[in-house]
N, CA, C and O atoms as a printed pandas DataFrame, in Angstrom:
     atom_number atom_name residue_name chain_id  residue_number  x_coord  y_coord  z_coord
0              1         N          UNK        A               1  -12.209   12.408  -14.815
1              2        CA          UNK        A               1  -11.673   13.745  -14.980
2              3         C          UNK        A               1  -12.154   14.646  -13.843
3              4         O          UNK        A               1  -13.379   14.614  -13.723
4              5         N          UNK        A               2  -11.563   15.389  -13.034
5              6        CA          UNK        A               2  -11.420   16.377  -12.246
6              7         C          UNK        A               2  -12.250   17.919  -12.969
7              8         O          UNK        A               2  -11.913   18.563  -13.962
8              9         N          UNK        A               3  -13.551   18.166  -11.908
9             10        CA          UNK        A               3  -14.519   18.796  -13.037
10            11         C          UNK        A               3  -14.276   20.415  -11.799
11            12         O          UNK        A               3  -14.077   21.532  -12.276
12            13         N          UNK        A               4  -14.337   20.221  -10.629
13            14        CA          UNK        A               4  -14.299   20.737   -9.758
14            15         C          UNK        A               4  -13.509   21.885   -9.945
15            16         O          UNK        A               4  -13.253   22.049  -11.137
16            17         N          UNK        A               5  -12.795   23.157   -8.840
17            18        CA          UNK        A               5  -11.624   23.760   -8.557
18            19         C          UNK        A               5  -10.659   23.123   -7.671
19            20         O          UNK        A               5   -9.434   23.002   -7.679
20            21         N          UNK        A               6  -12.011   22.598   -6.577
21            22        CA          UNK        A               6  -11.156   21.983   -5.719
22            23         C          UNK        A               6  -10.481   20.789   -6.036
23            24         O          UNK        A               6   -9.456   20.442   -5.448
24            25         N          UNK        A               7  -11.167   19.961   -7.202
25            26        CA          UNK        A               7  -10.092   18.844   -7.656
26            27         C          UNK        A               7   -9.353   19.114   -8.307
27            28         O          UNK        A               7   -8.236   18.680   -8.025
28            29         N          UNK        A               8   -9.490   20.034   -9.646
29            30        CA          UNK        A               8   -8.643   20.501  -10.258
30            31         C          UNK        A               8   -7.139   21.025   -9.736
31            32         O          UNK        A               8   -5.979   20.822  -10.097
32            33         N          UNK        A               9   -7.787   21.803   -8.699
33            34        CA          UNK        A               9   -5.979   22.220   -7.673
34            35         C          UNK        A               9   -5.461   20.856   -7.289
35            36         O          UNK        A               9   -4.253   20.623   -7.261
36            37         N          UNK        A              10   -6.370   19.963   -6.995
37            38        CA          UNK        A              10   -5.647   18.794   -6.225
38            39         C          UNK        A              10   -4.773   17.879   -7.272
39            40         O          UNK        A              10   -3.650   17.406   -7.096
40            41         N          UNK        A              11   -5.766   17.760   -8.593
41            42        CA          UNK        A              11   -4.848   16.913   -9.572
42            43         C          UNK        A              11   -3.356   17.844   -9.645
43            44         O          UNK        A              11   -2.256   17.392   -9.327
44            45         N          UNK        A              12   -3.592   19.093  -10.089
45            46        CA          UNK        A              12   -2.304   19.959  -10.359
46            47         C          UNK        A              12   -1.322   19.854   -9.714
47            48         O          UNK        A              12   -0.202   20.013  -10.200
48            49         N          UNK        A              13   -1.590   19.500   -8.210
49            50        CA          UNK        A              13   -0.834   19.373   -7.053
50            51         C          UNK        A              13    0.158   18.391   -7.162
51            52         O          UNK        A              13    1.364   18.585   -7.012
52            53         N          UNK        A              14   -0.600   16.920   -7.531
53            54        CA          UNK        A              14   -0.248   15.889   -7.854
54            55         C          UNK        A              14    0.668   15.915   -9.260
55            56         O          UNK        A              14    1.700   15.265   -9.091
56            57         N          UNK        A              15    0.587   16.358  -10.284
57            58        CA          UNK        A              15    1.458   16.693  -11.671
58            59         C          UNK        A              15    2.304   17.353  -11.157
59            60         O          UNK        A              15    3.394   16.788  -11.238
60            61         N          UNK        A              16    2.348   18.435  -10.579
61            62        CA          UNK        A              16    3.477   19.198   -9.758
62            63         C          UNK        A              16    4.357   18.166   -9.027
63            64         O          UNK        A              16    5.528   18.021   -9.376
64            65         N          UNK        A              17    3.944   17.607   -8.248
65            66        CA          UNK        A              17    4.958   16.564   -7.196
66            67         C          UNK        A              17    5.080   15.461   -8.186
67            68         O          UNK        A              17    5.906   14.912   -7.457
68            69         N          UNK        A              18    4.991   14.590   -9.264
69            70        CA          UNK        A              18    4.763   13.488  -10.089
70            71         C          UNK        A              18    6.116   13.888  -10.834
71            72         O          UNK        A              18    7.153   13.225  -10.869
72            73         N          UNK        A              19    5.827   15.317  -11.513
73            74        CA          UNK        A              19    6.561   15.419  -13.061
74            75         C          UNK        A              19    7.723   16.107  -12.497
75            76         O          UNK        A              19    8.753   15.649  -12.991
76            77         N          UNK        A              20    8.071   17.588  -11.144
77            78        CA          UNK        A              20    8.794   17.575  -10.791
78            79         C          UNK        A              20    9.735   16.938   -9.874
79            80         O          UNK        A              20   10.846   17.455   -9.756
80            81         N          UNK        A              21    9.352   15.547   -8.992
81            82        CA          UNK        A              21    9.724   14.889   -7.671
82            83         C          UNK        A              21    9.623   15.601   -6.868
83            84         O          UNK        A              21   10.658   15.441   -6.221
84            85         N          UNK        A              22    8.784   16.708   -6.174
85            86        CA          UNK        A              22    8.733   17.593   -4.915
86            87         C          UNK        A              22    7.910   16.394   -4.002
87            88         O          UNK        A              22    7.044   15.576   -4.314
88            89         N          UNK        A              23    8.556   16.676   -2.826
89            90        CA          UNK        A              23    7.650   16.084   -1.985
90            91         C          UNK        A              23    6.690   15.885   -1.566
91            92         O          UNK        A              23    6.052   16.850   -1.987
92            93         N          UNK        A              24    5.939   15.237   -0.924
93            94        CA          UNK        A              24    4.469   15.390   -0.620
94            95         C          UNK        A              24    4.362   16.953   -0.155
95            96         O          UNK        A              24    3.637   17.828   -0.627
96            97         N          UNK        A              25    5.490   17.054    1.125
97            98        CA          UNK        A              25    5.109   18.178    2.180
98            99         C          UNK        A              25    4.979   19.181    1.188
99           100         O          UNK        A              25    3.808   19.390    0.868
100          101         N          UNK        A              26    6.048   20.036    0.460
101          102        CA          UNK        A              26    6.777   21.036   -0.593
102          103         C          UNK        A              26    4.677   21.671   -1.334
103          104         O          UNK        A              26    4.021   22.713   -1.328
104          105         N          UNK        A              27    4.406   19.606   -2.036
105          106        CA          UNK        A              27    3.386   19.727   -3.117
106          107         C          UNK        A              27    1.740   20.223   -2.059
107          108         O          UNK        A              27    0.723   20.839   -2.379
108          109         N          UNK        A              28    2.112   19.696   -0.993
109          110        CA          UNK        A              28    0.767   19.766   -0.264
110          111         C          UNK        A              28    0.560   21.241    0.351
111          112         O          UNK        A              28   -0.410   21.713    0.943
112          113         N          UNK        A              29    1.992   21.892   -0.042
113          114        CA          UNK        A              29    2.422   23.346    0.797
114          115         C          UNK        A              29    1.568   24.238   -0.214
115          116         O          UNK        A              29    0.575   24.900    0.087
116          117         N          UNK        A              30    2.154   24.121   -1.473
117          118        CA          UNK        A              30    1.512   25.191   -2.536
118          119         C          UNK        A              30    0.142   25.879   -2.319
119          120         O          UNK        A              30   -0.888   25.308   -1.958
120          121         N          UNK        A              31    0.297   27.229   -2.602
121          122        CA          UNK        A              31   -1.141   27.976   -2.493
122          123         C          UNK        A              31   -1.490   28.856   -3.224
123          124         O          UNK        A              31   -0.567   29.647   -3.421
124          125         N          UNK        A              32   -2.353   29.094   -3.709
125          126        CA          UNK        A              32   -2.503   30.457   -4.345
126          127         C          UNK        A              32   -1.494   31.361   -5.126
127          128         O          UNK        A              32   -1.329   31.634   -6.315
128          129         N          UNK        A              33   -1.017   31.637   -4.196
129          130        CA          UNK        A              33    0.124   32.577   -4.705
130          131         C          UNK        A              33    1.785   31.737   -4.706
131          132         O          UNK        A              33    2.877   32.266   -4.500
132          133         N          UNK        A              34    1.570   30.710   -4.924
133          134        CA          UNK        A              34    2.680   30.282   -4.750
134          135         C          UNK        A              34    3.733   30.357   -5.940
135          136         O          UNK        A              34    3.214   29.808   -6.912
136          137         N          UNK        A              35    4.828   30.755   -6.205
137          138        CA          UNK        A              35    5.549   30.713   -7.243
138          139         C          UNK        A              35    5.926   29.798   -7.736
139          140         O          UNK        A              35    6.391   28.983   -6.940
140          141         N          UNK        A              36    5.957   29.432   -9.065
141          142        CA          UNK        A              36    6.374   28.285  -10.020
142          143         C          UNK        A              36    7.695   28.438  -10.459
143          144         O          UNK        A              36    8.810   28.177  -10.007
144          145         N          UNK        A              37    6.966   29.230  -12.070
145          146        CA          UNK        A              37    7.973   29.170  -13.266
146          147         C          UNK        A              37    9.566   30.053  -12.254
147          148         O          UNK        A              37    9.088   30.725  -11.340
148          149         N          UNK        A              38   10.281   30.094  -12.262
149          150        CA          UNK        A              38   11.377   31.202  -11.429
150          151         C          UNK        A              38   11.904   30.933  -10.391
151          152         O          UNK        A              38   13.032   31.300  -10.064
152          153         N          UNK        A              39   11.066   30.181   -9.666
153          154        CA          UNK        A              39   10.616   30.380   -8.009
154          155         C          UNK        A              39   11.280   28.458   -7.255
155          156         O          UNK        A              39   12.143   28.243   -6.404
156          157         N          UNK        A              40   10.374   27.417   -8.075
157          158        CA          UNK        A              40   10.975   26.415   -7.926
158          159         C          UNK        A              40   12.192   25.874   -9.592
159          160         O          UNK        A              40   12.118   25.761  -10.816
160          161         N          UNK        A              41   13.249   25.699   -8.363
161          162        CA          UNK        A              41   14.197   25.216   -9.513
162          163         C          UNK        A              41   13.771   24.035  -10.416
163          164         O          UNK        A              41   13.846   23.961  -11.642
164          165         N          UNK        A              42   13.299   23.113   -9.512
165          166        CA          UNK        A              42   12.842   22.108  -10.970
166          167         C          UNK        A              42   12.192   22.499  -11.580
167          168         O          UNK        A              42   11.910   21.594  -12.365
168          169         N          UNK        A              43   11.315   23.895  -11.982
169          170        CA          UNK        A              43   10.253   23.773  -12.672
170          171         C          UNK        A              43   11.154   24.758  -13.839
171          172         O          UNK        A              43   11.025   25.981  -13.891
172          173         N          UNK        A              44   12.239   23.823  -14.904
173          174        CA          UNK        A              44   12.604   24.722  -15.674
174          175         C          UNK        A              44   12.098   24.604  -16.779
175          176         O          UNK        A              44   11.134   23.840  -16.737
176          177         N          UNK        A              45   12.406   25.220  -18.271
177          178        CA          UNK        A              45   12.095   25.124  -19.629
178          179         C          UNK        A              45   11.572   23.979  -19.547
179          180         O          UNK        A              45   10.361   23.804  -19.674
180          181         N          UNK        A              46   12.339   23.130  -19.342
181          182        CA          UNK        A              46   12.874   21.208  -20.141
182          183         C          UNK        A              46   11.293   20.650  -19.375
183          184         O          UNK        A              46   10.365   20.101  -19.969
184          185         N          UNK        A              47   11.365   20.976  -17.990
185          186        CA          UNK        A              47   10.086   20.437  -17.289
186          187         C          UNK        A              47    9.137   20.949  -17.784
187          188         O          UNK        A              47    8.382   20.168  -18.363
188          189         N          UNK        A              48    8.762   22.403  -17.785
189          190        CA          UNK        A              48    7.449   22.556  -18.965
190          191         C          UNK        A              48    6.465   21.560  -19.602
191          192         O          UNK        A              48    5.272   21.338  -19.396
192          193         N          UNK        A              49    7.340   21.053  -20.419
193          194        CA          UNK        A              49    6.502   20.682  -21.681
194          195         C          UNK        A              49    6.031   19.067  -20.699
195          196         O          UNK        A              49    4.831   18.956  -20.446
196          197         N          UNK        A              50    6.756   18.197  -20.325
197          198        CA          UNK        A              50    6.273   17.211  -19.471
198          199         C          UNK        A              50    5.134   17.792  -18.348
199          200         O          UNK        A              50    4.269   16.937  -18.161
200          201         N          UNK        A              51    4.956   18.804  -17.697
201          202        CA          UNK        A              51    4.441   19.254  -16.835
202          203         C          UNK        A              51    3.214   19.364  -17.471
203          204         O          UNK        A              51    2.241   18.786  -16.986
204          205         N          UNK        A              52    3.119   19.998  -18.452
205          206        CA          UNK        A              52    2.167   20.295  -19.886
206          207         C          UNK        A              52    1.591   19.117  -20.530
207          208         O          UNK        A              52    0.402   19.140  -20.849
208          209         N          UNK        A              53    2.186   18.275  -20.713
209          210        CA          UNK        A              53    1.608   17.099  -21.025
210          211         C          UNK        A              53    0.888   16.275  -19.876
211          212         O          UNK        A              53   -0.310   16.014  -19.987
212          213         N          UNK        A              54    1.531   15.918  -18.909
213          214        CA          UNK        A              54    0.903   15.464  -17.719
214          215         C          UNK        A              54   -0.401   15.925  -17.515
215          216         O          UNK        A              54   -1.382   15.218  -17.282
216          217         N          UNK        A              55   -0.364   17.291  -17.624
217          218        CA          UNK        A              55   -1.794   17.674  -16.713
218          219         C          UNK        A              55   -2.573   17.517  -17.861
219          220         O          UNK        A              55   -3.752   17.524  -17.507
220          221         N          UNK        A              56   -2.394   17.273  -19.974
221          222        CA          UNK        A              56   -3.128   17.317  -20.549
222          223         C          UNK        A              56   -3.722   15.543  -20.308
223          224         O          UNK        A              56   -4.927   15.402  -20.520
224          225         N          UNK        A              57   -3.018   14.390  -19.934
225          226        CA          UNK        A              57   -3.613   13.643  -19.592
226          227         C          UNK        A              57   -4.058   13.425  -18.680
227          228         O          UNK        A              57   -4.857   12.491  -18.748
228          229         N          UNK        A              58   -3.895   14.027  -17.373
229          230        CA          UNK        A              58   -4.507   13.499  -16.350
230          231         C          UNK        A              58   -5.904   14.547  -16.173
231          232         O          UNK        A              58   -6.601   14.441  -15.164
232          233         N          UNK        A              59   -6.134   15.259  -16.936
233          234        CA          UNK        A              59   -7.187   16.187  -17.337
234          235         C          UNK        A              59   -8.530   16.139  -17.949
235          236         O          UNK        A              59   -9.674   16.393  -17.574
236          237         N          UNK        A              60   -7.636   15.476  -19.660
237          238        CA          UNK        A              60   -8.452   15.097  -20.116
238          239         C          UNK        A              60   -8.700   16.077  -21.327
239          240         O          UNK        A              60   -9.598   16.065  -22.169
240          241         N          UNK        A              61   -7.316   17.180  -21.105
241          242        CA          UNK        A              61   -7.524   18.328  -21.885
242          243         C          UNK        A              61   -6.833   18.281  -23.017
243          244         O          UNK        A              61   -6.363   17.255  -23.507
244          245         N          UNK        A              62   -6.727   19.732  -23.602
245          246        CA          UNK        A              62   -5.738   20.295  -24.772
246          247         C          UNK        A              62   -5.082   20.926  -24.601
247          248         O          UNK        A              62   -5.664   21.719  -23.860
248          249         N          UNK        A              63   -3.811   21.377  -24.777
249          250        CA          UNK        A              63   -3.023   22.637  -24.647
250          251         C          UNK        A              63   -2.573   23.008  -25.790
251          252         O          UNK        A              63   -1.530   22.519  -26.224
252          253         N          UNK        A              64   -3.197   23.831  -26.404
253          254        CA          UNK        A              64   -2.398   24.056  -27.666
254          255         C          UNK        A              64   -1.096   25.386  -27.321
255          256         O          UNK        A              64   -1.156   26.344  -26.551
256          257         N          UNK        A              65    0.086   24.906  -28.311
257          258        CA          UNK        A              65    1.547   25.677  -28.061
258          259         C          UNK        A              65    0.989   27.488  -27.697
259          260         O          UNK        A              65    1.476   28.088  -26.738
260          261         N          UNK        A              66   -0.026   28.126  -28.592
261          262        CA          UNK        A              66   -0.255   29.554  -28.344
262          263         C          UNK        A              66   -0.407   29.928  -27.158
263          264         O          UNK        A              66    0.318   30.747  -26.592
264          265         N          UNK        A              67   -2.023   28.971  -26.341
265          266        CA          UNK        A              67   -1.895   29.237  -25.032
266          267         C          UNK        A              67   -1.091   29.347  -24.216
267          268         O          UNK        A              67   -1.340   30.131  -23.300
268          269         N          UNK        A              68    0.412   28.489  -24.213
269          270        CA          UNK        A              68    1.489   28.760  -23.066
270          271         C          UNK        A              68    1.959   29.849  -23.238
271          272         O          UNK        A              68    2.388   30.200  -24.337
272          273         N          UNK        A              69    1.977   30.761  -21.960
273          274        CA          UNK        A              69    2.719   31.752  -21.815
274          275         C          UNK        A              69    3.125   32.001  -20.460
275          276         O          UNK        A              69    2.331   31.850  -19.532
276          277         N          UNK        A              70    4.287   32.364  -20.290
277          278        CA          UNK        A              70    4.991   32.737  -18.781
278          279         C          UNK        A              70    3.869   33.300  -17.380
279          280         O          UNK        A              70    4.130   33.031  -16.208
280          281         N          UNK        A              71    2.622   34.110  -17.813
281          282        CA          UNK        A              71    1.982   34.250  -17.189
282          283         C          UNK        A              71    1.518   32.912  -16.430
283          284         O          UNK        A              71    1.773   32.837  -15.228
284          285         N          UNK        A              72    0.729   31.660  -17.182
285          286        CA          UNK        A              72   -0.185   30.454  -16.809
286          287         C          UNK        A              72    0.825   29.816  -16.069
287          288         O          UNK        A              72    0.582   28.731  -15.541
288          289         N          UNK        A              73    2.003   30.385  -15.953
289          290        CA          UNK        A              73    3.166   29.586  -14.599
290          291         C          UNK        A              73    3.716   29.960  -13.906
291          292         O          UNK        A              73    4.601   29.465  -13.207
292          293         N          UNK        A              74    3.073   31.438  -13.991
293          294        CA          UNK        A              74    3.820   31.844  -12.684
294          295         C          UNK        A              74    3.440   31.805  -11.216
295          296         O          UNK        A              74    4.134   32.239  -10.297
296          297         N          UNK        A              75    2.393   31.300  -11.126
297          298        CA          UNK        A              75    2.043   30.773   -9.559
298          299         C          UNK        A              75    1.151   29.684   -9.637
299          300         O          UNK        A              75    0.640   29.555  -10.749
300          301         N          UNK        A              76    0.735   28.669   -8.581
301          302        CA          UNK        A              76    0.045   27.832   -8.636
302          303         C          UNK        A              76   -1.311   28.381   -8.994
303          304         O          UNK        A              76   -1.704   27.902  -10.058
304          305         N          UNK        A              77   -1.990   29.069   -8.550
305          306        CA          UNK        A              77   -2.915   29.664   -8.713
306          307         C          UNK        A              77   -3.459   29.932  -10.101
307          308         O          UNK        A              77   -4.598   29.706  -10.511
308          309         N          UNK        A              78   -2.732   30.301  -10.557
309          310        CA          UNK        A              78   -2.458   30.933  -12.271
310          311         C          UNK        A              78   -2.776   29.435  -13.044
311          312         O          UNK        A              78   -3.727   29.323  -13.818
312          313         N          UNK        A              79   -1.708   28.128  -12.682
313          314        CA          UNK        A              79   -1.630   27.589  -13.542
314          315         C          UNK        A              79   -3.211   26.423  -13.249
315          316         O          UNK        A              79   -3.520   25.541  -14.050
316          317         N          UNK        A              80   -4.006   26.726  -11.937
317          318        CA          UNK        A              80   -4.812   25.657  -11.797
318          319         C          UNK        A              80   -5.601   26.802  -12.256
319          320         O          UNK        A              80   -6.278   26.306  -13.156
320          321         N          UNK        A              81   -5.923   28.067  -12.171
321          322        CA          UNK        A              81   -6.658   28.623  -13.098
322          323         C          UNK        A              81   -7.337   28.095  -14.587
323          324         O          UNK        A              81   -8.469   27.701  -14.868
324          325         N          UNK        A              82   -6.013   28.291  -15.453
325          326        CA          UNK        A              82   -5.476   27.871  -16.474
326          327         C          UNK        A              82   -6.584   26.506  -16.790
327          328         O          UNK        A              82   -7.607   26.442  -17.473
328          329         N          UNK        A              83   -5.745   25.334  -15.832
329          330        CA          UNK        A              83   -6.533   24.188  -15.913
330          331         C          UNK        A              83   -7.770   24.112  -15.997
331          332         O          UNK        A              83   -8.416   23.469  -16.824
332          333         N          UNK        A              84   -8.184   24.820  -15.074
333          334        CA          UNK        A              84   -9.884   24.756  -14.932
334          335         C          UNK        A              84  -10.794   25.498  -16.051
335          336         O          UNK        A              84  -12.007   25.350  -16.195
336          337         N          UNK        A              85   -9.938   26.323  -16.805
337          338        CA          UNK        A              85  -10.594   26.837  -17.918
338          339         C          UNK        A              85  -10.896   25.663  -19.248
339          340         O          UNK        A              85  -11.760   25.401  -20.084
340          341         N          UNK        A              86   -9.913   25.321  -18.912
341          342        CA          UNK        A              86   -9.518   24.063  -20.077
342          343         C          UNK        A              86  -10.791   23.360  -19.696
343          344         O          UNK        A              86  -11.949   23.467  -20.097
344          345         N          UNK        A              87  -10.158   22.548  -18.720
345          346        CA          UNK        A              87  -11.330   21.330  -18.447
346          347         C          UNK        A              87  -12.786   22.082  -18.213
347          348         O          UNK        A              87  -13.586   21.279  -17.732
348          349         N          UNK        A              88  -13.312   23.292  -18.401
349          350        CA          UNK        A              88  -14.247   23.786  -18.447
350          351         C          UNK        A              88  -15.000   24.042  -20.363
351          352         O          UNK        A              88  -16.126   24.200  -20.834
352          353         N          UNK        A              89  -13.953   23.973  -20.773
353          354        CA          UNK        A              89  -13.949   24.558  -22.293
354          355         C          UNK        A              89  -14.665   23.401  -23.081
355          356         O          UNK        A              89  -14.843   23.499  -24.295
């Protein structure tokens, strides 16, 4: 499990390019402020919940349904935030 920030962004990176098919370049581009939920077209409703699941296994975490909210996706940043709280919790 990815205990770090800096791994944590890196697994996310990887669930990002895995669950949506973005490319290496696209997944290796993301930063901080990068936009998700809105911003990239694959990342719609339907992808969510796979996106959500992915990172709960490759994590090691939980997501329970309350925590999701439009905020934890709207930028990369936000959502490896997110992660790292988890895998901190």
């Amino acid at each position: 499990m990815a205990r770090d920030e800096a791994a944590i962004a890196q697994t996310v990176k990887h669930v990002l390019r895995d669950v949506l098919g973005l490319s290496e370049a696209r997944a290796a581009a993301l930063g901080e402020e990068s936009g998700l939920f809105g911003t990239l077209p694959e990342l719609d409703s339907m992808a969510v919940m796979g996106l959500l699941t992915e990172l709960e296994d490759r994590l090691g975490i939980l997501i329970d349904d309350e925590d999701v909210d439009g905020d934890m996706l709207l930028t990369f940043g936000a959502l490896t935030r997110f992660a790292a709280e988890r895998v901190r919790a």
